[in-house]
The first five atom37 places (N, CA, C, CB, O) and aatype in JSON, in Angstrom:
{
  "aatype": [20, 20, 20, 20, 20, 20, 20, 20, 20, 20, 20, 20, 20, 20, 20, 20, 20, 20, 20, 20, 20, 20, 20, 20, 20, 20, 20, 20, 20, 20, 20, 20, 20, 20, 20, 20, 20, 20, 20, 20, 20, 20, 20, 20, 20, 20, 20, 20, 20, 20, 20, 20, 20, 20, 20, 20, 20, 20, 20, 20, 20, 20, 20, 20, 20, 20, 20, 20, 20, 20, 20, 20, 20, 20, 20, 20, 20, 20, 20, 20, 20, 20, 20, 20, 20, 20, 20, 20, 20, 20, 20, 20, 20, 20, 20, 20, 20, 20, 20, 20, 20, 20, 20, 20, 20, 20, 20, 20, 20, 20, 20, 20, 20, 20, 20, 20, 20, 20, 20, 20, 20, 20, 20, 20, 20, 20, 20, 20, 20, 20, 20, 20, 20, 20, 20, 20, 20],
  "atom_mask": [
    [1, 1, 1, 1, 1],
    [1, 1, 1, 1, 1],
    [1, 1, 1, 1, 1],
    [1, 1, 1, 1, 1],
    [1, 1, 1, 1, 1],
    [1, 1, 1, 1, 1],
    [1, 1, 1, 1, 1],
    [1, 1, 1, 1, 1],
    [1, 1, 1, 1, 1],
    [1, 1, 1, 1, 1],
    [1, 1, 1, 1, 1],
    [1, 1, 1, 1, 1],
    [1, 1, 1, 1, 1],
    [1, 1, 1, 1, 1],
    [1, 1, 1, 1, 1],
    [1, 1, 1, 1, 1],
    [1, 1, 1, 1, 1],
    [1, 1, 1, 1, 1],
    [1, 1, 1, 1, 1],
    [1, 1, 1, 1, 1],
    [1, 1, 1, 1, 1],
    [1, 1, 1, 1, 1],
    [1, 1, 1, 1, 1],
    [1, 1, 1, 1, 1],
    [1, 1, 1, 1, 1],
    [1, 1, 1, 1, 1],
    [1, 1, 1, 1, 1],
    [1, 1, 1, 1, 1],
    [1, 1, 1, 1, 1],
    [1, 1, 1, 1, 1],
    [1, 1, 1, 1, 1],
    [1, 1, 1, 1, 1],
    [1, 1, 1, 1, 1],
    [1, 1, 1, 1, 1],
    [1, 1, 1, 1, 1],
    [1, 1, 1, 1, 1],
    [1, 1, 1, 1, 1],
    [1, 1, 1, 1, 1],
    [1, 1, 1, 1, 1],
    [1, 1, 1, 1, 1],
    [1, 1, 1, 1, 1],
    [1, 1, 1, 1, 1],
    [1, 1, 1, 1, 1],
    [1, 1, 1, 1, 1],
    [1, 1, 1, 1, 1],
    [1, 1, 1, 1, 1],
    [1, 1, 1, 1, 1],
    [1, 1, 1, 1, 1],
    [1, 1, 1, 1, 1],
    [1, 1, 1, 1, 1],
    [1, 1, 1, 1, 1],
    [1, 1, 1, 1, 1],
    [1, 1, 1, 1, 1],
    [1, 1, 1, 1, 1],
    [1, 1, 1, 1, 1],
    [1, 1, 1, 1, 1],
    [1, 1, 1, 1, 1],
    [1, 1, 1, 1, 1],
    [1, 1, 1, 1, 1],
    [1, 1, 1, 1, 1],
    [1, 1, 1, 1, 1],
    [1, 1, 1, 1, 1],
    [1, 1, 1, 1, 1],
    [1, 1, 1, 1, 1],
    [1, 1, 1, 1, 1],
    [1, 1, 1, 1, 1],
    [1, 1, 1, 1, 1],
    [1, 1, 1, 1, 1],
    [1, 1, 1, 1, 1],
    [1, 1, 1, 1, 1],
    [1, 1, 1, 1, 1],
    [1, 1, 1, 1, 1],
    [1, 1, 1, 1, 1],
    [1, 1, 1, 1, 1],
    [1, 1, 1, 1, 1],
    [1, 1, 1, 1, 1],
    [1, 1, 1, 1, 1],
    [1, 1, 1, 1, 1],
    [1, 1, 1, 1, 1],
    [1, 1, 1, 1, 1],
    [1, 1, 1, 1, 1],
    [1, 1, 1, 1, 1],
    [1, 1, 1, 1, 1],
    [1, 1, 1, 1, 1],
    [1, 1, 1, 1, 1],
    [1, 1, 1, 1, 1],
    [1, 1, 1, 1, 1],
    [1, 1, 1, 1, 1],
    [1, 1, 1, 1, 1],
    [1, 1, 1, 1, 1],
    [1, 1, 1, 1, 1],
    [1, 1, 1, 1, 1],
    [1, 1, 1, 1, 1],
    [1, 1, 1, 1, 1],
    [1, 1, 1, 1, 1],
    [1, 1, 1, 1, 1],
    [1, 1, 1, 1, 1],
    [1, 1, 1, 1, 1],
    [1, 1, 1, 1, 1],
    [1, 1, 1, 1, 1],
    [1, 1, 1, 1, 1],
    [1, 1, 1, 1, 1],
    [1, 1, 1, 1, 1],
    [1, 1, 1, 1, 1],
    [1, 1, 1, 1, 1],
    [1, 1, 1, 1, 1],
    [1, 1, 1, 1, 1],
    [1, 1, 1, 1, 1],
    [1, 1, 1, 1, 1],
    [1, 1, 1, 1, 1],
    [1, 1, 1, 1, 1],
    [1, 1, 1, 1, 1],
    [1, 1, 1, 1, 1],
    [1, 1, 1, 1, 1],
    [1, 1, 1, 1, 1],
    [1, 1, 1, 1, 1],
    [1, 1, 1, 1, 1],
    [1, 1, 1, 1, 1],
    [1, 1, 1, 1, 1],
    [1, 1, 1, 1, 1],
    [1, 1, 1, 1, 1],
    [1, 1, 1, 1, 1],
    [1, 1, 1, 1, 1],
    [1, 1, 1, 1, 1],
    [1, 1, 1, 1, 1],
    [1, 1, 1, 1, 1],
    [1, 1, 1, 1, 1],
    [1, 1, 1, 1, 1],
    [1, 1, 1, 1, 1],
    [1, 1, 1, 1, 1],
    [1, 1, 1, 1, 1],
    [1, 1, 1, 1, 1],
    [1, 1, 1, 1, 1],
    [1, 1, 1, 1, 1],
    [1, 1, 1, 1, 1],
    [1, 1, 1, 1, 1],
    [1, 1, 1, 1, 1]
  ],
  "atom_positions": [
    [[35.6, -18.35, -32.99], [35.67, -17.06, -32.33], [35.97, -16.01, -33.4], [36.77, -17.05, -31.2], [37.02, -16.04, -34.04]],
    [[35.17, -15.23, -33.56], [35.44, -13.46, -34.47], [36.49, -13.26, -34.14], [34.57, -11.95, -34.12], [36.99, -13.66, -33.09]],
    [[37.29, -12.25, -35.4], [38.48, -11.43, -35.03], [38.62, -10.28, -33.99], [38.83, -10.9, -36.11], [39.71, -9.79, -33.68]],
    [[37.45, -9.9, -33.48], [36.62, -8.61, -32.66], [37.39, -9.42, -31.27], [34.3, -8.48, -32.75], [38.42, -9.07, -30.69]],
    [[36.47, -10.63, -30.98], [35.98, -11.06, -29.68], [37.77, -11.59, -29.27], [34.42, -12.49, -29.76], [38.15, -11.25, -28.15]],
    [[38.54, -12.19, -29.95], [40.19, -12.54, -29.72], [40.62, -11.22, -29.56], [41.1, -13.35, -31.02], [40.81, -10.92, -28.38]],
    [[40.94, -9.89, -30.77], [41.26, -8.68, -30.5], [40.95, -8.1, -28.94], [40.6, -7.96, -31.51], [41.9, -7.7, -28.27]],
    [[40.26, -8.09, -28.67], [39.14, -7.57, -27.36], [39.98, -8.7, -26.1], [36.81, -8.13, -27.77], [40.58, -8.12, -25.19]],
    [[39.98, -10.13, -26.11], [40.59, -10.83, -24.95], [41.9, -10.95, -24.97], [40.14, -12.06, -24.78], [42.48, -11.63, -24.12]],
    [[42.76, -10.1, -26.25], [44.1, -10.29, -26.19], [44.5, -8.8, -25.7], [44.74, -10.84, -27.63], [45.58, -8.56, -25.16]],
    [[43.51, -7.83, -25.96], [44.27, -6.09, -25.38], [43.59, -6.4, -23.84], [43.4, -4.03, -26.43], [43.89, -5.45, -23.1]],
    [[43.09, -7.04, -23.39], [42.55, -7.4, -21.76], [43.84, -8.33, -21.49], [40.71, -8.42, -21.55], [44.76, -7.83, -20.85]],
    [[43.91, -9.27, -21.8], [45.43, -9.92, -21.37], [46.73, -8.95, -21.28], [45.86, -11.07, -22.52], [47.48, -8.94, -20.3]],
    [[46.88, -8.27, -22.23], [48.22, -7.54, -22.64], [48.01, -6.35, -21.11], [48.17, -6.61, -24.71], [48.79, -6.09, -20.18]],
    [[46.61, -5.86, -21.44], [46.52, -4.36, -20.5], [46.36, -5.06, -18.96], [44.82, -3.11, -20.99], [46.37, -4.19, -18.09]],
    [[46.26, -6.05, -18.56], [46.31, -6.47, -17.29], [47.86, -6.76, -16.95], [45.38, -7.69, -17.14], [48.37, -6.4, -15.89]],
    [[48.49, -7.39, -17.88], [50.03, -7.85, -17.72], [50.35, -6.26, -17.66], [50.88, -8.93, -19.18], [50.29, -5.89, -16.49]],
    [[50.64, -5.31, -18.48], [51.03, -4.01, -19.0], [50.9, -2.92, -17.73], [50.03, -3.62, -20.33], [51.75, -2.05, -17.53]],
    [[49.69, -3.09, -16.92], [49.08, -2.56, -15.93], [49.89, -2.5, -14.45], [47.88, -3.29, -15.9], [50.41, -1.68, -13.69]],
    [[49.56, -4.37, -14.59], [50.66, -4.7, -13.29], [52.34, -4.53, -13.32], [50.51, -6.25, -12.96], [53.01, -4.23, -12.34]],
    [[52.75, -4.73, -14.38], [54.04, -4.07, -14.43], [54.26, -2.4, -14.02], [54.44, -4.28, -15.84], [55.19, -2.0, -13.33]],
    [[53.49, -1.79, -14.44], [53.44, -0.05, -14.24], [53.17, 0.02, -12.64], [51.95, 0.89, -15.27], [53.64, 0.87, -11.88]],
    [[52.45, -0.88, -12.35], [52.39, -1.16, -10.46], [53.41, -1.25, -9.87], [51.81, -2.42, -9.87], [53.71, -0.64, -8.84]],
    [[54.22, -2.19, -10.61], [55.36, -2.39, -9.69], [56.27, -1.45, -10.16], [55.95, -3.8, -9.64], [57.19, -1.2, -9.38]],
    [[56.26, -1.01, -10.97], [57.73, 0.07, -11.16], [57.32, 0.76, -10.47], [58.29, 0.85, -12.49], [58.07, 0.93, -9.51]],
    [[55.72, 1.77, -10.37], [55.48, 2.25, -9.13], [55.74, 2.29, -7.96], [54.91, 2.15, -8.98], [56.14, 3.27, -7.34]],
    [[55.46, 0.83, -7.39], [56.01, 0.9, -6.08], [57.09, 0.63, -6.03], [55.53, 0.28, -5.24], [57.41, 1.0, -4.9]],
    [[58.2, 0.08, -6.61], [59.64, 0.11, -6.67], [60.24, 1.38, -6.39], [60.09, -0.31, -7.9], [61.06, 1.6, -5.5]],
    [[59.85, 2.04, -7.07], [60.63, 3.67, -7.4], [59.73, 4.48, -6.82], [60.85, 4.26, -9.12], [59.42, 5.36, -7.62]],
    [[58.99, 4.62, -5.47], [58.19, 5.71, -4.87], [58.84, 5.89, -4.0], [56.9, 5.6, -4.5], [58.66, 7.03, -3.56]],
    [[60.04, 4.95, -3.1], [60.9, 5.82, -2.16], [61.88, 7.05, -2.75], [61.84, 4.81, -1.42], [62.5, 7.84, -2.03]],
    [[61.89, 7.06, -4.21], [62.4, 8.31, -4.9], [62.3, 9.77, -4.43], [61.81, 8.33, -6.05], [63.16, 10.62, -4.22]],
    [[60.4, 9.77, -4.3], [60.49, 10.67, -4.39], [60.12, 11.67, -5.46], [61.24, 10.56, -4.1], [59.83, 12.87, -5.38]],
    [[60.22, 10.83, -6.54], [60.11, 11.78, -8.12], [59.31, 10.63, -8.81], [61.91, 12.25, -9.15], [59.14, 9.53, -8.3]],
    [[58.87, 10.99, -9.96], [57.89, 10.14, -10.53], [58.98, 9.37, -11.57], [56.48, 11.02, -11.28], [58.86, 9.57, -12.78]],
    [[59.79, 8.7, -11.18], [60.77, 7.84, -11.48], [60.14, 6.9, -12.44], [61.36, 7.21, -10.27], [60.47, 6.62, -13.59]],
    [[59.15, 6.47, -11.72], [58.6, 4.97, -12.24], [57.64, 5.66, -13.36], [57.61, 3.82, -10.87], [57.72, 5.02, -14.41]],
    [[57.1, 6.32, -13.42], [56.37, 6.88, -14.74], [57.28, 7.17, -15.81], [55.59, 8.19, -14.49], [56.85, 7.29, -16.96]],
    [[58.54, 7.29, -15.53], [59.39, 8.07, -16.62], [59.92, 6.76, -17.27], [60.72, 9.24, -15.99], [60.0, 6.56, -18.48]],
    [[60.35, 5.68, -16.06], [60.83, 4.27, -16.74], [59.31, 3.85, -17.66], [61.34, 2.84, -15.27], [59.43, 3.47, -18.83]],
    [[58.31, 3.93, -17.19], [56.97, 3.46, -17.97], [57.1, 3.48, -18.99], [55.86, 4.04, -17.88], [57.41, 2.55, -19.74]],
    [[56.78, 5.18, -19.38], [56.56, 5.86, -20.32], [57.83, 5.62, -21.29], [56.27, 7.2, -19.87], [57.67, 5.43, -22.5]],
    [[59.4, 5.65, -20.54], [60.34, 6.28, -21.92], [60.66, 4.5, -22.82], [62.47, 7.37, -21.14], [61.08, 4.29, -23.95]],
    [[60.2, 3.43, -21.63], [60.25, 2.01, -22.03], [59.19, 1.31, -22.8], [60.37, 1.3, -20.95], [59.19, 0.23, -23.39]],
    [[58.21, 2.29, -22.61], [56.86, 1.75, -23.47], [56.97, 2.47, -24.9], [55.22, 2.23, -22.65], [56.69, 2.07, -26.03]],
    [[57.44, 3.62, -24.44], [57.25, 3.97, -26.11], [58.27, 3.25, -26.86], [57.43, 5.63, -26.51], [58.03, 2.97, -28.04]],
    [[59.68, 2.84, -26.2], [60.78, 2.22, -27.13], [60.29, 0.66, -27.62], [62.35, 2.13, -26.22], [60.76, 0.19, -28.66]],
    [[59.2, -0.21, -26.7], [59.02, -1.37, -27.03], [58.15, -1.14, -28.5], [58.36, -2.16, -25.83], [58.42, -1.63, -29.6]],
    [[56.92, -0.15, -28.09], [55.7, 0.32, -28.92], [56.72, 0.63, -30.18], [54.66, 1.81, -28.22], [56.37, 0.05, -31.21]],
    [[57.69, 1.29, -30.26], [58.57, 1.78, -31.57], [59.13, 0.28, -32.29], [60.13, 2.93, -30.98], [58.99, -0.03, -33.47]],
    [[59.82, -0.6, -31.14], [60.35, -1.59, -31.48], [58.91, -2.4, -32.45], [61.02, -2.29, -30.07], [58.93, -2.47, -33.68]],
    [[57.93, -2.85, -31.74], [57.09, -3.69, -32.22], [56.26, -3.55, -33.34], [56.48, -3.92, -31.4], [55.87, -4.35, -34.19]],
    [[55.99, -1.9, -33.11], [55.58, -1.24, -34.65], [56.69, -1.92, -35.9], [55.83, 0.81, -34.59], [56.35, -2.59, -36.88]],
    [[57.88, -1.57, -35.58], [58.93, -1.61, -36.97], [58.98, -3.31, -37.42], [60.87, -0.96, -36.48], [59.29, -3.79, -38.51]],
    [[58.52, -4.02, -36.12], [58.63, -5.49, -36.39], [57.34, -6.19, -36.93], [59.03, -6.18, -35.1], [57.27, -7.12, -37.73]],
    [[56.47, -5.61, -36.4], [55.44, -5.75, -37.51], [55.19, -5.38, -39.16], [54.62, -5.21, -37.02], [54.4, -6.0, -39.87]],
    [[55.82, -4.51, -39.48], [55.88, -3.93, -40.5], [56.42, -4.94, -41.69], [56.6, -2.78, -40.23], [55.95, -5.21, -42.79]],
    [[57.55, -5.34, -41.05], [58.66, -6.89, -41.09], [57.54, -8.04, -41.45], [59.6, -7.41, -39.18], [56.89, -8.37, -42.44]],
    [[57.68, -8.41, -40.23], [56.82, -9.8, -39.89], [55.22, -9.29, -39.56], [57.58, -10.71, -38.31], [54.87, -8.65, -38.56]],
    [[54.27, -9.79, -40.78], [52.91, -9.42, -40.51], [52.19, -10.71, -39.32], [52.06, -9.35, -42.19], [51.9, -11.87, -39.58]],
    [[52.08, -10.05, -38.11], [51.26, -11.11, -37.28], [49.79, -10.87, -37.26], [51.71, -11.15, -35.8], [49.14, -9.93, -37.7]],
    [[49.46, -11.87, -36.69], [47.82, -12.06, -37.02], [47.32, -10.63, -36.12], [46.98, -13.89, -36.28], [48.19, -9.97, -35.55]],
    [[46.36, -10.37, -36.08], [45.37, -9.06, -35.81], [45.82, -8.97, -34.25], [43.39, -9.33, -36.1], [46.52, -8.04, -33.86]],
    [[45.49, -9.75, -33.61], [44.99, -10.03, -32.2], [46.45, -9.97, -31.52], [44.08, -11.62, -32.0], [46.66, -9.53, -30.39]],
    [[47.34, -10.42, -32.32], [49.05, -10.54, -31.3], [49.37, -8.61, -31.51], [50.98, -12.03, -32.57], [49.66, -8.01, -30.47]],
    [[49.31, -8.06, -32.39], [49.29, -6.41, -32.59], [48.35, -5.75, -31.55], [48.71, -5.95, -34.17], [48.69, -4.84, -30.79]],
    [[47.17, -6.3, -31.61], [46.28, -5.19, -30.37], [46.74, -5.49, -29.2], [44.56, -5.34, -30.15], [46.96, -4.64, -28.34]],
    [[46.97, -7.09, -29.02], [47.21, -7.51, -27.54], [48.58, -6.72, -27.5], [47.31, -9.35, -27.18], [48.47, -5.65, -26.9]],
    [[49.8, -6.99, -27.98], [50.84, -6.42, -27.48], [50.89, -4.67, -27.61], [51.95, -7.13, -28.16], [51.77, -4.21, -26.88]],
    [[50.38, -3.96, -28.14], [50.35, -2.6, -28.77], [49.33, -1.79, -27.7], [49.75, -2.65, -30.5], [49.64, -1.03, -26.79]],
    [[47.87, -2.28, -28.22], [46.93, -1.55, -27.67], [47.34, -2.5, -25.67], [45.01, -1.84, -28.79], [48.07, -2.03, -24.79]],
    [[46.93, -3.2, -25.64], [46.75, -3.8, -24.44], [47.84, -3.79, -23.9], [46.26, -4.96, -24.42], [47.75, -3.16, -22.84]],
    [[49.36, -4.36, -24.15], [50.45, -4.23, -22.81], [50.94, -3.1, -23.3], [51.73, -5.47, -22.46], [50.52, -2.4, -22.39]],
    [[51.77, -1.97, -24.35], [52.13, -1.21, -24.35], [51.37, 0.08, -23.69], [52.46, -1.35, -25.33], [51.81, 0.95, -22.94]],
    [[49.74, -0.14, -24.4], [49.01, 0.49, -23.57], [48.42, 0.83, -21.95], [48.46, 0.27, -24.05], [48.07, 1.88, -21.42]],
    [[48.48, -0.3, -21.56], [48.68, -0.94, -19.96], [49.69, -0.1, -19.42], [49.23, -2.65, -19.83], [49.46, 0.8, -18.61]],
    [[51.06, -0.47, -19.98], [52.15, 0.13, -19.18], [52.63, 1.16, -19.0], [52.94, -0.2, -19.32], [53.41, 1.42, -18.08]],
    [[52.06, 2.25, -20.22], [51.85, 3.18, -20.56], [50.95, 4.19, -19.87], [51.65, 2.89, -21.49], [49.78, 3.81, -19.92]],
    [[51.13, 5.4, -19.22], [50.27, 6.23, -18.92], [50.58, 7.94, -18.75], [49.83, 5.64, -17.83], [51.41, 8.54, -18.07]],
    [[49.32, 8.5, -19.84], [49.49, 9.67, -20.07], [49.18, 10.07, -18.89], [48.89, 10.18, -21.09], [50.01, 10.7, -18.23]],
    [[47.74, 9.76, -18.3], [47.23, 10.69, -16.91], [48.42, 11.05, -15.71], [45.94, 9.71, -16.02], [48.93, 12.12, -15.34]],
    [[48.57, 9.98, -15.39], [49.82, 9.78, -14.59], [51.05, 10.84, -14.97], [50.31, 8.24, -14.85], [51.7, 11.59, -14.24]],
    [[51.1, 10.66, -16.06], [52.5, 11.64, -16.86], [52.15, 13.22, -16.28], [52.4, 11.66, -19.12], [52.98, 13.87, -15.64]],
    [[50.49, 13.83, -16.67], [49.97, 14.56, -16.59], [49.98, 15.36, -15.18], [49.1, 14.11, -17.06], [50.38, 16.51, -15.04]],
    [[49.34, 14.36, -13.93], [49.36, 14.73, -13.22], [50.46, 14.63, -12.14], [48.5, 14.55, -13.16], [50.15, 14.74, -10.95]],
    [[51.43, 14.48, -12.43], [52.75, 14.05, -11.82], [53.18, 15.61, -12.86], [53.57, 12.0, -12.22], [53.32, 16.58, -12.1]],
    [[53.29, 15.79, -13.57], [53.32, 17.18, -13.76], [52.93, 18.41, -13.12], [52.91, 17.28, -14.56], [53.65, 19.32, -12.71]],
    [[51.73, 18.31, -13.09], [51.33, 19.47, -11.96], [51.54, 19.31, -10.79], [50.09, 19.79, -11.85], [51.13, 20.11, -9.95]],
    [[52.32, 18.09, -10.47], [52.17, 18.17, -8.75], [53.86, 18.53, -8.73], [51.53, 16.34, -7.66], [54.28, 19.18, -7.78]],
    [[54.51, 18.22, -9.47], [55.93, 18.65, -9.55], [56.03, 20.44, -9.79], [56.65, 17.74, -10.92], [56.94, 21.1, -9.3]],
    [[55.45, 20.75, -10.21], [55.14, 22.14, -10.9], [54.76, 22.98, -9.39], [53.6, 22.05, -12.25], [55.47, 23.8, -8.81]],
    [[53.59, 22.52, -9.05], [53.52, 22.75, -7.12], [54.11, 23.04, -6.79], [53.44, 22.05, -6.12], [54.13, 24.16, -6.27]],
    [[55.26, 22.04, -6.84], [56.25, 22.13, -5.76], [57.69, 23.17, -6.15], [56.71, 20.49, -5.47], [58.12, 24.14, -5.54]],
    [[58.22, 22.43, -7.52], [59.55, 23.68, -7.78], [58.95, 23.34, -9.65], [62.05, 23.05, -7.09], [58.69, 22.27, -10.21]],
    [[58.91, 24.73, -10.14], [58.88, 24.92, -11.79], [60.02, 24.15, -11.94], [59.0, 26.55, -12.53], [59.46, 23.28, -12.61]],
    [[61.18, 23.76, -11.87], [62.22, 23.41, -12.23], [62.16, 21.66, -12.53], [63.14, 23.96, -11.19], [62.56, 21.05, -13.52]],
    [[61.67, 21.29, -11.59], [61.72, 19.64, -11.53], [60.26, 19.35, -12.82], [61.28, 18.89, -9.39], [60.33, 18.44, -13.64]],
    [[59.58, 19.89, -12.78], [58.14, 20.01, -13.64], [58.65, 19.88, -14.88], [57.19, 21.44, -13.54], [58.35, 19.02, -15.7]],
    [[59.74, 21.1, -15.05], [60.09, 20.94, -16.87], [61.0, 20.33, -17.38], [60.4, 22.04, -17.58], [61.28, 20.2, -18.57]],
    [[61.7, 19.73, -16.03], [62.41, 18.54, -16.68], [62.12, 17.2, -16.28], [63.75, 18.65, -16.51], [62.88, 16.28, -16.61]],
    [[61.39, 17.05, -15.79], [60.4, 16.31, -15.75], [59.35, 15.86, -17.3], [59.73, 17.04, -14.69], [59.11, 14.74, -17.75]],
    [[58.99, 16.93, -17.71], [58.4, 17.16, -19.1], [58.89, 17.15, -20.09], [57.92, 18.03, -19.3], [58.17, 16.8, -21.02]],
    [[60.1, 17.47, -20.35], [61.23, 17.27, -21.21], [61.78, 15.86, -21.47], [62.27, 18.03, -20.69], [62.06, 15.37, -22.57]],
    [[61.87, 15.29, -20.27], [62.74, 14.38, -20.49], [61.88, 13.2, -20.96], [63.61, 14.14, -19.31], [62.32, 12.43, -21.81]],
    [[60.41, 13.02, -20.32], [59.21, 12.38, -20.79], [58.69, 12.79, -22.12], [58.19, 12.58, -19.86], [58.03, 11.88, -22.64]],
    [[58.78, 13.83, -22.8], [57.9, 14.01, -24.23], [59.27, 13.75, -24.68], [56.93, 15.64, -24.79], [59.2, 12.71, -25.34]],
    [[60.57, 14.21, -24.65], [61.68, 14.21, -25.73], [62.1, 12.97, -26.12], [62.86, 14.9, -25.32], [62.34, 12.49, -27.23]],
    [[62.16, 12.4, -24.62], [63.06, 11.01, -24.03], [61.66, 10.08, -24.83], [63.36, 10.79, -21.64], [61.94, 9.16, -25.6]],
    [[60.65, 10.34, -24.64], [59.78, 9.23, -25.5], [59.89, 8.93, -26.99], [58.42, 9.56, -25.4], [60.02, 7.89, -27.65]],
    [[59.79, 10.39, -27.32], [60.41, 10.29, -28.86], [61.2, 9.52, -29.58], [60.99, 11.09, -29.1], [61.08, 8.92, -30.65]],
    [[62.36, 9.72, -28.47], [63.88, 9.45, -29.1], [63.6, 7.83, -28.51], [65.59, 10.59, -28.31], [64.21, 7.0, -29.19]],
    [[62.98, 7.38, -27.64], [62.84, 5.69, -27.29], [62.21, 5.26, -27.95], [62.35, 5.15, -26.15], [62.22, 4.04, -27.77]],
    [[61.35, 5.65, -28.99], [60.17, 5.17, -29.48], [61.16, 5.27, -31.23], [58.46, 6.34, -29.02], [61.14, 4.44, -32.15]],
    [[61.69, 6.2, -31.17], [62.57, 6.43, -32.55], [63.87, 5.21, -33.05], [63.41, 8.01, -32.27], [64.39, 4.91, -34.13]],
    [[64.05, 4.7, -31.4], [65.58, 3.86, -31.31], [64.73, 2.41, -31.19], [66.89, 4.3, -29.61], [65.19, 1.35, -31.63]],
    [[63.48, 2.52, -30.58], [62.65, 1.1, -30.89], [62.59, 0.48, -32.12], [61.31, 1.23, -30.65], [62.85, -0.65, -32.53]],
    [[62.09, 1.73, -32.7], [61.72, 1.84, -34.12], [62.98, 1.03, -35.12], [61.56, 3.61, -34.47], [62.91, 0.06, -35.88]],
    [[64.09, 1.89, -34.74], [65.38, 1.54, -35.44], [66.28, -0.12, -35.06], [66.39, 2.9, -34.97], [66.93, -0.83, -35.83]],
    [[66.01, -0.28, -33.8], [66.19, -1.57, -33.74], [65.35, -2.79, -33.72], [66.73, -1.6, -32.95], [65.77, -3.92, -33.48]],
    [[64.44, -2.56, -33.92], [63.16, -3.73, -34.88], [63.31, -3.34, -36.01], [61.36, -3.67, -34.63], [62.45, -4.1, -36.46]],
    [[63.61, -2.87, -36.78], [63.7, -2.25, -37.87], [65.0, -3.36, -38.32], [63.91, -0.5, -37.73], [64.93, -4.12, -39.29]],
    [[65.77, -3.31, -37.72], [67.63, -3.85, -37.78], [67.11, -5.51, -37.88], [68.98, -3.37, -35.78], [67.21, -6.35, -38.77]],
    [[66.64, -5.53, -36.81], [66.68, -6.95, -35.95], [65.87, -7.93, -36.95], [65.83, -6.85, -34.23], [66.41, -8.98, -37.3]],
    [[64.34, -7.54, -37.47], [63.46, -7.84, -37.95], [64.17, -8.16, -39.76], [62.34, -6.71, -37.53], [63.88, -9.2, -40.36]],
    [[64.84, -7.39, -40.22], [65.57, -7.46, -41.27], [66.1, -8.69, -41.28], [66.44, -6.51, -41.36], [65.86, -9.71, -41.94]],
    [[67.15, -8.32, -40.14], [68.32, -9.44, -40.33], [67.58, -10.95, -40.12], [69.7, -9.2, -39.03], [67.93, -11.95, -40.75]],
    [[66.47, -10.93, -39.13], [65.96, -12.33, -39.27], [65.32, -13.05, -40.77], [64.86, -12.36, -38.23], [65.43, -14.17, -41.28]],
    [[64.53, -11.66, -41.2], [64.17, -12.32, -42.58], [65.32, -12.79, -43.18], [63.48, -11.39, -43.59], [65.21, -13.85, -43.79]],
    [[66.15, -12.37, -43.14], [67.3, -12.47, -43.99], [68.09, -13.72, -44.44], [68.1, -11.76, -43.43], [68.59, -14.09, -45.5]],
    [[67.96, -14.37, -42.74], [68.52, -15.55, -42.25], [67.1, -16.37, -42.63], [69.13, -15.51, -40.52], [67.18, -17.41, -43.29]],
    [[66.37, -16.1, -42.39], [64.86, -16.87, -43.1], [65.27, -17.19, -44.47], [63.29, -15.77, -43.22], [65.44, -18.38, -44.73]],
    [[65.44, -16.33, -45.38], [65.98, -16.32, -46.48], [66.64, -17.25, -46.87], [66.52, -15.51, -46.6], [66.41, -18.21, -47.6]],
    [[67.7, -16.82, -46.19], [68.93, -17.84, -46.65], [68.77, -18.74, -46.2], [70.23, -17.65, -46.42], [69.01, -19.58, -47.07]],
    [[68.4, -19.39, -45.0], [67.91, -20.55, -44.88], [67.22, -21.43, -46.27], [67.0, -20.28, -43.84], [67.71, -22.27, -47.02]],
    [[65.94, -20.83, -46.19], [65.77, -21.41, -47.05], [66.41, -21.45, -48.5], [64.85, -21.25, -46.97], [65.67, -22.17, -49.18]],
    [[67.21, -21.1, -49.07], [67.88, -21.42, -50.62], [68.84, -22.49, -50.23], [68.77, -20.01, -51.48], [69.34, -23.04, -51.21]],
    [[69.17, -22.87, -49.28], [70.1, -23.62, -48.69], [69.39, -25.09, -49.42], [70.2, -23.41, -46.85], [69.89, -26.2, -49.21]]
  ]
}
């Protein structure tokens, strides 16, 4: 099997798993009221996407485990449209809920995607580390 044709059936695995999770936080969190479940999506996808970036960086995995988990479930679970239009429909209703609504989704992603970043970053270290020392042992 090509690196293409695995890449391609591992972001279809990831974005189907990634997908149905964003379903259910959906319907979990729609007696809210507020686009609850987009905000858990979004501010949890970007912190994994931060996490898995920094752990790759670490630990080089083969092609196909990066698209599948990155492009396909982070991507899956992940959704701008949704972000988008859950914006304007909040905006509809009171300017107030809209911009913090928007705030807390572009800022709050940042800073999840920044603290992902920082603890794969930590985590990924310390395992080489213990890899390490393991082995001189």
């Amino acid at each position: 099997m090509n690196d293409l044709t695995k890449n391609i059936i591992a972001i279809s695995i990831g974005g189907a798993i990634g997908t149905t999770f964003r379903y259910i936080f959906n319907i979990v969190t729609l007696e809210t009221g507020y686009p609850l479940g987009t905000i858990i999506e979004n501010l949890g996808g970007s912190f994994l996407l931060g996490f898995l970036t920094a752990w790759f960086i670490v630990f080089k995995p083969k092609e196909w485990v990066k698209t599948g988990l990155g492009v396909g479930l982070c991507g899956g679970f992940t959704t701008m449209s949704t972000f988008a239009a859950d914006s304007v429909l909040l905006y509809s209703v009171h300017v107030y809920n809209a911009l913090i609504y928007v705030v807390i989704s572009l800022f709050g992603g940042v800073v999840c995607a920044l603290a992902g970043s920082v603890l794969g970053t930590t985590i990924a270290k310390r395992k080489l580390k213990t890899r390490e020392g393991g082995l001189k042992s």
